[in-house]
C-alpha positions in Angstrom: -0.5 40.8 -33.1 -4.3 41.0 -33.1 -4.4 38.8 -35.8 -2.2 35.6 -34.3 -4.3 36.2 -31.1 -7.7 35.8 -33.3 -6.1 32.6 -34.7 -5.3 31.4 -31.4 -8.7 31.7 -30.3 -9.9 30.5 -33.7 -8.1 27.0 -33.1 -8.8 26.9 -29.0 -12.5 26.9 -30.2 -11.6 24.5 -32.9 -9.9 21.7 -30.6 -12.9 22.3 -27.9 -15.4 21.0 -30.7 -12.8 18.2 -31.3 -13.0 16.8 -27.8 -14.6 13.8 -26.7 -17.0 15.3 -24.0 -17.8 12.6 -21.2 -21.8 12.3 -20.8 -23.6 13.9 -17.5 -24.0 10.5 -16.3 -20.4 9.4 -16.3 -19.7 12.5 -14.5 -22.3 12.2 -11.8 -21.2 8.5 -11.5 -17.3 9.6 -11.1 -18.5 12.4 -8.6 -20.5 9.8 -6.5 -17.5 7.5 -6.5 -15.3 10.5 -5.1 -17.6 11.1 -2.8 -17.9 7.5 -1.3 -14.1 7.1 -1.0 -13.3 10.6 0.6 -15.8 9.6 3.2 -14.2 6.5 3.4 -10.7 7.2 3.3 -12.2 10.4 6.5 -14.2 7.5 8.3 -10.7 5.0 8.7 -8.1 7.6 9.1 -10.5 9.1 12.2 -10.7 5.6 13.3 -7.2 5.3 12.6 -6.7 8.4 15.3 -8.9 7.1 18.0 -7.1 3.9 18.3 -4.1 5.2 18.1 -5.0 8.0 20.6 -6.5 5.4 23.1 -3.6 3.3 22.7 -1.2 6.2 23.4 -3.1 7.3 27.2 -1.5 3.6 28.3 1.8 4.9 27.0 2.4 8.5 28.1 2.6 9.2 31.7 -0.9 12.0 32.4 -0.3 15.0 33.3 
């Protein structure tokens, strides 16, 4: 039992060395980019709301 777990960890730590680890640029870059669109993507849905809102005081009778 001890010894398959050993193994296990001996070819986890194997196939970690083995993978192709992107550079601290590329993964600043992608943050930045995920960024930009989730403030985007916030900016137009809000937008989205307010017009939609506004439009929707001309439809519903106010209480």
């Amino acid at each position: 039992m001890i010894s398959a777990i050993k193994q296990q960890a001996r070819d986890l730590l194997a196939e970690l060395n083995r993978v192709d680890w992107p550079s601290k640029e590329k993964v600043l870059n992608a943050s930045y980019a995920v960024v930009a669109v989730s403030v985007f993507v916030g900016l137009f849905l809000w937008g989205a709301d307010w017009v939609i809102t506004w439009g929707m005081k001309f439809i519903l009778p106010h209480h």
